[in-house]
N, C-alpha and C positions, 0 to 999 in steps of 0.2 A: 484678828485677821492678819495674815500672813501679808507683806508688802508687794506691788509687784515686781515681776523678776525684771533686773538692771536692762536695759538697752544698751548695746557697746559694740564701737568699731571693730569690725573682725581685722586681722592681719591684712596684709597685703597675701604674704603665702600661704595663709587657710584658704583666701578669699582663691586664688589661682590657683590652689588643687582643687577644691572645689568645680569650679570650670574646667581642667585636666580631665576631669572623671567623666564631666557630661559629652566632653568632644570627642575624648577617646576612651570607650566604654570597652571595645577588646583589642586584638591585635589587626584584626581585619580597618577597623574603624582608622588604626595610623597607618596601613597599607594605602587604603585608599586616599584618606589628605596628602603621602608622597606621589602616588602615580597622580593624583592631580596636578600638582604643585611643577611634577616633570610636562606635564603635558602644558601648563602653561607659560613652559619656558621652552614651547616650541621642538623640542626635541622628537628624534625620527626614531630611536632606539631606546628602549627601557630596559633594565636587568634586574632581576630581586630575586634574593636569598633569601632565605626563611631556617633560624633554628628553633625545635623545641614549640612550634605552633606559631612563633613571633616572641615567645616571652623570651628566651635568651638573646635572637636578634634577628633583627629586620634590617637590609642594608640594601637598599636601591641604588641605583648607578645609570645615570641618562647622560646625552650628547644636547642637553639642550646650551641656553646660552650662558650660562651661569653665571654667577652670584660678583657684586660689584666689592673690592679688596674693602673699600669705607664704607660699606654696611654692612659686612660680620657683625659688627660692635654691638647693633640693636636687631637682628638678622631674625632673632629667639624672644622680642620682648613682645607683650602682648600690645595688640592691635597696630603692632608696625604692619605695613603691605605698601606693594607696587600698583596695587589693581585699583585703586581709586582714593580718592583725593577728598569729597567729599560726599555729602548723604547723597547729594543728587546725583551726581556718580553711580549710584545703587540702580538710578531707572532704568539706564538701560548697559548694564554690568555683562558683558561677554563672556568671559574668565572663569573659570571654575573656585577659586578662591578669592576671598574680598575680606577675610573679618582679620585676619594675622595675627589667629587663636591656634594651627595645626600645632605651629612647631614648637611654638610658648607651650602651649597642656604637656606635649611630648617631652620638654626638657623636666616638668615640675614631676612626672611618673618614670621619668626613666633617664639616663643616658646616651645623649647625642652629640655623634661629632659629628662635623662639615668639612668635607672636602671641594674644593672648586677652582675652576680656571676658566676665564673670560677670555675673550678671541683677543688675541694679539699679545697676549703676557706672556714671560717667558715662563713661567712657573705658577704653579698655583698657589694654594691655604689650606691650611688644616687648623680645627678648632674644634674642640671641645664646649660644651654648653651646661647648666647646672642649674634648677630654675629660675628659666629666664635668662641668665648671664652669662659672660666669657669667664670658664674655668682661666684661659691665661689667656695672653696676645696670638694673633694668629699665625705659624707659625709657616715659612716658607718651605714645599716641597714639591715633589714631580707630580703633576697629574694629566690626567688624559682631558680633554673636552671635554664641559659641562659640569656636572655636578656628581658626587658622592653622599649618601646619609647613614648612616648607621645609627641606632634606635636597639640599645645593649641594657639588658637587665628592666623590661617595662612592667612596671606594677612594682620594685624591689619598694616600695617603701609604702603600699598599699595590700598587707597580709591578706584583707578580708576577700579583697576583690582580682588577688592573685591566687587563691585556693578554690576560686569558683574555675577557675580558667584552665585546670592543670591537664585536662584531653587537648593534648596538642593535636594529635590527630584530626580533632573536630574544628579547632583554630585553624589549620590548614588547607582544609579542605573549603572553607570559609574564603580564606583567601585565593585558592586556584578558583574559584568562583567569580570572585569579582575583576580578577585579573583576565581572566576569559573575556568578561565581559567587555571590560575597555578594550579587547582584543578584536574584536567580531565589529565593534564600533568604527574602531579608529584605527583603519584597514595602512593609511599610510602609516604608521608605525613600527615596529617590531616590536614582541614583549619575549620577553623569558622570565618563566618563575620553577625556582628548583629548589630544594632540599639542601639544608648547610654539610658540604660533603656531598651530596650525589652527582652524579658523570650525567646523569639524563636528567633534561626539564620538563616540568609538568605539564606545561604551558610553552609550546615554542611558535610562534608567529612570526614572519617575514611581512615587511610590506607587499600590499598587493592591491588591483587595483578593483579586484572582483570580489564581494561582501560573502557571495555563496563558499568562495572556495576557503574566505575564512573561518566560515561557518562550518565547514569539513575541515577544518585543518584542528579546530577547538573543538568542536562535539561531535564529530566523527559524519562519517560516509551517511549510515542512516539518516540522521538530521537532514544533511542536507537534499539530498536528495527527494524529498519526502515534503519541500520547503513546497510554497507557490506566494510568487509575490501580490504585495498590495501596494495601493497607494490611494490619498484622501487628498483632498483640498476645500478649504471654504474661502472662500473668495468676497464673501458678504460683508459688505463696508460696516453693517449693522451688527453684527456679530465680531470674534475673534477672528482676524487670521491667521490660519496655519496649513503648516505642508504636512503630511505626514508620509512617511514609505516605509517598508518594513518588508518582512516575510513570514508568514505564519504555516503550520504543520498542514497536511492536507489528511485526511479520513486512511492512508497506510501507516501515519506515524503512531509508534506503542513506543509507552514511556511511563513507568511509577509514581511520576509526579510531574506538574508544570514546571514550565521553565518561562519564564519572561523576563526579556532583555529591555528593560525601558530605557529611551533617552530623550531631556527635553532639550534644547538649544545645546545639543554634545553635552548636557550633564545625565550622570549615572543617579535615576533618582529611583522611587517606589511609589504606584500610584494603586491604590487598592480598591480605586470607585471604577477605573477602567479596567483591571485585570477579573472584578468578579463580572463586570459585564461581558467582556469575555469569554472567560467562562460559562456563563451561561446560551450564548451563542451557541458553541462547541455540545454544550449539556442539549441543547433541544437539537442543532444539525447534525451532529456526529457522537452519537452517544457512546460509542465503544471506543471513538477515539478521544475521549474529555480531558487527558492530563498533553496539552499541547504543548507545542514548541511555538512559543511567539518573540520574533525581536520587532519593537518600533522605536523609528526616529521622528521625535515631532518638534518643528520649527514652529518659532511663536515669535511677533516682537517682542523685544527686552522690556520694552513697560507694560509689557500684560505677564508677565510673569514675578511671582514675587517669589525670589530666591532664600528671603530671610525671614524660613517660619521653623527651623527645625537647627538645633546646634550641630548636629554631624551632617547638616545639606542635603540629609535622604528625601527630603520630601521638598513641594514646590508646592505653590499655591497659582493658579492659573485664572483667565479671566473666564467667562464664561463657555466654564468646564463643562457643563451638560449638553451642550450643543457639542462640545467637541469629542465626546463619549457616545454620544445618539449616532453623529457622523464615521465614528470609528466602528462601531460596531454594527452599522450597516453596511457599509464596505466587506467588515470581513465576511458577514453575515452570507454575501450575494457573493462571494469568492469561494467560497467552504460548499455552499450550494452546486456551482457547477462545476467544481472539483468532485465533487462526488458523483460523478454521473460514470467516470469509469476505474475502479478500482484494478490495485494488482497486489496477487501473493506472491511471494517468492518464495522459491522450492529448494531445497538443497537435494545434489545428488550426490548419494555417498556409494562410493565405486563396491563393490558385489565378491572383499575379500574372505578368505577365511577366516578372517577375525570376528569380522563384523556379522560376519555369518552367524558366528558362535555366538555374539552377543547377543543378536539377535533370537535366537531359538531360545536363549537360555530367559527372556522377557517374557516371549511367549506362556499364558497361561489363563486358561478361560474359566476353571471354575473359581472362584472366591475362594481367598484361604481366612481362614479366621485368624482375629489377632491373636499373638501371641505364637504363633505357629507359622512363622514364616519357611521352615526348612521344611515344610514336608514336600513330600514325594509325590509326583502326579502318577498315576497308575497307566501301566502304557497304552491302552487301549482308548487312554484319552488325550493322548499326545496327537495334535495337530501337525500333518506332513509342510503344510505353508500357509500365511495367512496374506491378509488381499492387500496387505502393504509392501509383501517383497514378492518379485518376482521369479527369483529363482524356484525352480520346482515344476514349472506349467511345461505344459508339451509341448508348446510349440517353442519351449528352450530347447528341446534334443530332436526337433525338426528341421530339416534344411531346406526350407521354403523358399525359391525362388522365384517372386516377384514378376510380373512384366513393367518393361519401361516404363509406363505411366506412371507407377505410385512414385509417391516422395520416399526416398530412400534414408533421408539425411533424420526424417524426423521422430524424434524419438516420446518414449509415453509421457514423460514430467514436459517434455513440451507441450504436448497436446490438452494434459491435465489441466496447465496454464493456462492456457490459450481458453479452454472450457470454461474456466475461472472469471477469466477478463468478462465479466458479464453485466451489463447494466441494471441494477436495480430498479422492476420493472415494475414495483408496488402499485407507482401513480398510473394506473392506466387506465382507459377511460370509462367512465363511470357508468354500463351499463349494469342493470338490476338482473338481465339473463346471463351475463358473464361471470357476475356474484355470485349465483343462484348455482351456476354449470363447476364451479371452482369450490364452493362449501359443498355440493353434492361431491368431489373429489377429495376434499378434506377430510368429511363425515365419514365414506364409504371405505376406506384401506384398509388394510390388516394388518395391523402389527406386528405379528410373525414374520410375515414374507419381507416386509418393510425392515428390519431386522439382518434377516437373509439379502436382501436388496444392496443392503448398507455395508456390509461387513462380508461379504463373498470374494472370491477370489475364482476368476477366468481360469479356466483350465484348457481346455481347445474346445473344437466343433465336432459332435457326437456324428452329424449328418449335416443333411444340407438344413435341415431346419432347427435342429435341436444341438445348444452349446453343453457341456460339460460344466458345472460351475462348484465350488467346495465351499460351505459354509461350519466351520466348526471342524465336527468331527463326521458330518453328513455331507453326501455326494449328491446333488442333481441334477436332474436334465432340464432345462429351460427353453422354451419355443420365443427363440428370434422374434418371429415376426409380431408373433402374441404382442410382447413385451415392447418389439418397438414403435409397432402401430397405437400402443398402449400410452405409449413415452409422449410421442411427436402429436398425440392428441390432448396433451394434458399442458404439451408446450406452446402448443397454438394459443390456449385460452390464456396460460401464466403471461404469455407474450403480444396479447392482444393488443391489437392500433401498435406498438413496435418492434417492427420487422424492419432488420437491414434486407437488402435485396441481392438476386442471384439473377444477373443481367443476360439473356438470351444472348448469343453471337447472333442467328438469324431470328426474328420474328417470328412466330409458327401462326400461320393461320386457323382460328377455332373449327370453322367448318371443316377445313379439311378434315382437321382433326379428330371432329364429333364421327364424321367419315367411315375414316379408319378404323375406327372403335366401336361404331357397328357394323363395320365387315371384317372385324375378328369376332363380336359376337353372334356372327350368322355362320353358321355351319356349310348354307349354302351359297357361299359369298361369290361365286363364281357364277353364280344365274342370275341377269340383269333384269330380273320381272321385278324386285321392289327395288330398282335402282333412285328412282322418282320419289318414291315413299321417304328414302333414307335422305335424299337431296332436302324435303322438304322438313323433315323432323331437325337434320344441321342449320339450315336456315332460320330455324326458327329458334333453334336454343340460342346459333348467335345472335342474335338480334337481346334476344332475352339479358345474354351476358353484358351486351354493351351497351342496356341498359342499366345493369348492375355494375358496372364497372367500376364507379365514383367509393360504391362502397365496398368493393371488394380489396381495393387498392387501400383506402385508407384504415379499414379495418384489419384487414390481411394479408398487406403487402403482394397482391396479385393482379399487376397490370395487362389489364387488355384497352389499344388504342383505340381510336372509332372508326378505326378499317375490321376491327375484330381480330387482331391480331396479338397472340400473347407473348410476351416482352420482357416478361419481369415477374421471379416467384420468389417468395419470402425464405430466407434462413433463417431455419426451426434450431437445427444443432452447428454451432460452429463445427468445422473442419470436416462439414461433411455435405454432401449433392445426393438428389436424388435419384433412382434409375430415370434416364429419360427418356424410354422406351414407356414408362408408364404412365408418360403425357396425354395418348389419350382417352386415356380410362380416365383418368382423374378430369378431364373437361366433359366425357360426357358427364359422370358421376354430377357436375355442379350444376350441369344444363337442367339433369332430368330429377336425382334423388333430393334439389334441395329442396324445402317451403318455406316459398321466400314470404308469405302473407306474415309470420309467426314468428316474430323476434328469438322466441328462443331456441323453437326447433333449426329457424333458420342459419344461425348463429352455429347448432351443436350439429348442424351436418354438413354442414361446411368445414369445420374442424375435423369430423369425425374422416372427411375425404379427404381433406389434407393428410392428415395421419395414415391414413390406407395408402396414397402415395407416396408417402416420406417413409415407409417403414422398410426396413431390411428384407424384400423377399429374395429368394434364392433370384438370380440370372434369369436369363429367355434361355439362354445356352445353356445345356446340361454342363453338369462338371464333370471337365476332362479326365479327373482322377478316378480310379477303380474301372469301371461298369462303363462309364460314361461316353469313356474312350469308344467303345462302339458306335456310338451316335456320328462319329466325326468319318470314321472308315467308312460305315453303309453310304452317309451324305458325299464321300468323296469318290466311291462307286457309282454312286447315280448321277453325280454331274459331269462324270466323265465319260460315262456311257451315254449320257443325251447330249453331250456337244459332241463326239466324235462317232455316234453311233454305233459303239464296235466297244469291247472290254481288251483287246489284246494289242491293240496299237501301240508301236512306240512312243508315238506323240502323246497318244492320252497321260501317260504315264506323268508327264511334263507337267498338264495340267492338274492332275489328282495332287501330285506335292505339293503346289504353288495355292491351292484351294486348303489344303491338311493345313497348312501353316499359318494363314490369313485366320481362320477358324479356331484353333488353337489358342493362336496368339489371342486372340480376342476372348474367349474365353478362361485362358489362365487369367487375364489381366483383370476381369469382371471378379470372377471367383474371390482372386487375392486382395483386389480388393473393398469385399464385402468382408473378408473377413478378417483385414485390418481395421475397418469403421466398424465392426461388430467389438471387439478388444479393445481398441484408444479411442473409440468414441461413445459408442453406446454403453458400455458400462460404466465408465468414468460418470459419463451423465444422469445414467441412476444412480449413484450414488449421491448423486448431489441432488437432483429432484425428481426421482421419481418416483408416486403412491400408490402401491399398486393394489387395485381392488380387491374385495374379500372376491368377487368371484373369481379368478386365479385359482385360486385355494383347489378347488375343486373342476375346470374345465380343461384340466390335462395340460396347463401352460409351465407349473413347477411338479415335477415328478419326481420323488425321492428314489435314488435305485441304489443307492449304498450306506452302511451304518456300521463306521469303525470297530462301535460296541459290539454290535450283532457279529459281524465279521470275524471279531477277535474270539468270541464265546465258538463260531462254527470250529476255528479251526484248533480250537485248545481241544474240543473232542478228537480231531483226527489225531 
């Protein structure tokens, strides 16, 4: 039998590269022990150079207080340090460094000199290190405040574990990382970290006294902008205490991977039992946005934290951690929750040159090319004149449409698109079984085609007063307004049931009146007071009806009426747009008389359906002034002129017929223009985004195809 193998004292210097290797494992690992080392000598200023990844050299430069002339000597030997005296000392340890292992491992793998000068000396030291020791005495020269390190040639005497390291690039990047980090931390500070030889730094931070705008200065505008703060405390004498604050991403930030900035007691550590809890937060409340941007700061006492369980200080050990990960991650939990209740996309506008023109046309292409065959040729009869992402091309670009004063002038489509966008995820709403029922019967019923054409169309103008022009492909058609919007604003009510923001009356309108008026425009002989009583008593009765319905009209459908019976307040179906309000009352008799209020779901779906009949695009009460229409305003402005002066040839009348053309006019351009602004920046924008439009469409005259490029191009190759 073979003897056993000898036991024997290892060296002193196997024993200390040995430990060299475990504390600095790359070049990152001795980046990070010097911005320590700087920060715990108080310093307001950091600088580092970087050649070659760190392997040829890492050379830091701080304004802290630096290094005492009679302790160079042992400055490099293991387990010298400032930071405490003895084990008990460990309990409650402030300092970022405590074991005075950084610069010992550093000298046994590589080459270090020391530069330094202490407040009041006329000059400073330079020195050299070698493991462990002074290459020579230290040698007197000029230095700035604080300290100097250089860290030349790290791994030259460890082949194995210098041929794993040689993507400096990847080492680099390593270190603008961590240097980031203590930068977004330790906001009074300054860092600079650059390239050996480069004019610009990777990393440039100024002191400052606001975390966000560090947080933009290190990981750009996005990030920050995008942050919402947190904050935790447990206050439990029974438990751990601690503070925690931070900033985490809110459901607009996109990012390829997480990012988390941990610190405990201002150390740079890694905790892997709170970042997947975290993530998993993010995983069930924001699933599209899971790879977040999280920084936290957590304050703990110094004896519930054990600093000394890892040789490079990446990791801590904390006292009872589960309580402090349940409390974190409810916090964010309930922050990420009501952040997400109003989302934004941001649009870019790219301005409408011939370049971009060109680029654009040249993207355009709708049939599928097979691979291998990218260069073929699309035959011209199926080249597309415009598609529903650019505008140029539509008619009403080579129309000069002049507006009346009312419209918004300044607002343009990518704004409104926005603004359409800004929309509350209305998923959670209230949980009726006929609301279900009215929204899968809307799911089920669509057509795919039209839904298609819906989606991917492009505005062209208004054929008439009821029918748009719209270009889908390489097909043309005519689409019925009111069809479509009555369609829209009925499918919005249900998606947006129980939340409706509200469209606030200037005067109160009373119901009855209102019921009134709206059946004496349905009585042809509204002028004979024989069923005046009749009509009195049919208004009285519906208000009464409504204002016993009121509780629920209001909270299911955002439509206030007070208990005087006066209505007050109608729900917003589509942002940036109002209804005609001349068709106030038709829409309250409609609620008096067409609902059935016994029958949840009929009651529900005619309610809606009368919403939608008044929110939807119908042409004006005034004809339109353009073409034809113009007559309607001459005949009316002869007849009022002729019944107030009695006479057609008067000079005075004359006074009067202008002053009436004009009032009329004006009110009518302005109605016209617009409807058929909100027909363009509103209503299409919003089918596109939700609207399914039923298979009956298909066939009730609402999509009418009346052009086909194909067809078109075959008529005229015959002539």
């Amino acid at each position: 039998m073979e003897e056993p193998p000898k036991i024997q004292r290892l060296s002193e210097s196997v024993v200390n590269r040995i430990a060299a290797g475990e504390v600095i494992q790359r070049p990152v690992s001795a980046v990070k022990e010097l911005v320590e080392n700087s920060l715990d000598a108080a310093s307001t200023s950091i600088n580092l150079t970087v050649k070659d990844g760190g392997l040829k050299l890492i050379q830091i430069s701080d304004d802290g207080h630096g290094i005492r002339h009679e302790d160079l000597p042992i400055l490099c030997e293991r387990h010298t340090t400032s930071k405490l005296s003895s084990f008990e000392d460990l309990q409650s340890i402030k300092s970022m460094g405590f074991r005075g292992e950084a610069l010992a491992s550093m000298t046994y793998v590589a080459h270090v000199t020391v530069t330094t000068i202490t407040k009041g000396q006329l000059h400073g030291y330079r020195v050299s290190y070698r493991d462990g020791v002074m290459d020579h005495e230290p040698r007197p020269c000029a230095a700035v405040k604080g300290t100097q390190i250089m860290v030349e040639n790290l791994f030259y005497n460890m082949a194995s574990r210098k041929k794993t390291l040689q993507n400096s690039s990847d080492d680099y990047s390593k270190i603008v990382d961590v240097v980031s980090r203590f930068a977004i931390h330790h906001i009074n500070v300054s860092f600079s970290c650059r390239k050996h030889g480069a004019v610009k730094a990777d990393v440039h931070t100024v002191a400052t006294s606001s975390r966000l705008d560090a947080i933009r200065t290190v990981y750009g505008v996005s990030a920050a902008r995008n942050l919402v703060k947190v904050e935790a405390s447990d206050n439990d004498p029974s438990s751990s205490l601690f503070e925690m604050h931070g900033y985490v991403s809110n459901a607009n930030y996109a990012a390829k991977k997480i990012t988390m900035v941990l610190f405990i007691n201002d150390r740079l550590v890694e905790w892997s039992a709170l970042k997947r809890a975290i993530e998993l937060v993010y995983a069930a409340t924001l699933p599209k946005a899971s790879k977040p941007f999280i920084y936290i700061s957590i304050v703990l006492p110094p004896e519930n934290v054990d600093v000394n369980v890892h040789p490079t200080k990446r990791e801590v050990s904390l006292l009872n951690q589960e309580v402090i990960i349940e409390k974190i991650q409810s916090v964010i939990e309930s922050t990420l929750r009501n952040s997400n209740e109003a989302r934004t996309f941001q649009e870019q506008t790219t301005g409408q040159s011939s370049v971009s023109r060109i680029n654009k046309s040249k993207e355009v292409n709708l049939s599928p090319i097979p691979s291998g065959s990218r260069s073929q040729k699309v035959p011209v009869h199926k080249l597309v004149r415009t598609d529903s992402l650019d505008p140029a091309g539509r008619l009403h670009a080579y129309m000069q449409v002049m507006p009346g004063g009312h419209l918004e002038k300044n607002v343009t489509l990518s704004a409104v698109r926005s603004s359409v966008r800004q929309r509350r995820s209305l998923k959670e709403s209230l949980e009726l079984t006929s609301v279900e029922e009215l929204l899968d019967e809307i799911n089920n019923n669509y057509d795919p085609g039209m839904m298609d054409i819906v989606k991917h169309c492009t505005y062209v103008g208004m054929a008439d007063d009821a029918f748009a022009l719209l270009q889908h492909k390489t097909h043309l058609y005519l689409a019925n307004v009111v069809n479509l919007s009555k369609e829209l604003m009925y499918q919005q009510v249900l998606s947006r049931f129980g939340h409706f923001n509200a469209i606030q009356l200037s005067d109160p309108a009373p119901t009855k009146d209102l019921i009134i008026l709206a059946l004496k425009e349905e009585d042809l002989d509204s002028e004979c007071n024989d069923d005046g009583t009749f009509k009195e008593k049919i208004a009285e009765m519906n208000t009464e009806l409504l204002k016993q319905k009121a509780v629920m009209l209001e909270e299911y459908f955002g439509i206030h009426i007070d208990d005087h019976g006066n209505l007050s307040r109608l729900p917003v179906i589509l942002d940036q747009y109002t209804p005609d309000m001349d068709r106030i009352p038709e829409f309250v008799l409609s609620l008096g008389n067409d609902v059935d209020w016994e029958d949840e779901r009929n009651c529900i779906q005619a309610i809606s359906a009368a919403l939608g009949n008044f929110y939807a695009m119908h042409p004006p009460m005034l004809p339109n002034p353009s073409g034809e229409g113009l007559l309607f305003y001459k005949k009316r402005k002869l007849f009022d002129s002729c019944a107030q002066e009695n006479t057609c040839d008067s000079t005075g009348s004359d006074v009067v017929e202008n002053n009436i053309e004009q009032e009329l006019l004006s009110e009518a351009e302005t109605a016209w223009a617009q409807r058929e602004w909100s027909i363009q920046h509103v209503l299409f924008p919003s089918m596109r985004l939700f609207f399914k439009p039923p298979a009956s469409m298909a066939s009730n005259g609402t999509f009418v195809q009346v052009a086909s490029l194909e067809k078109l191009y075959k008529i005229f190759e015959r002539c």
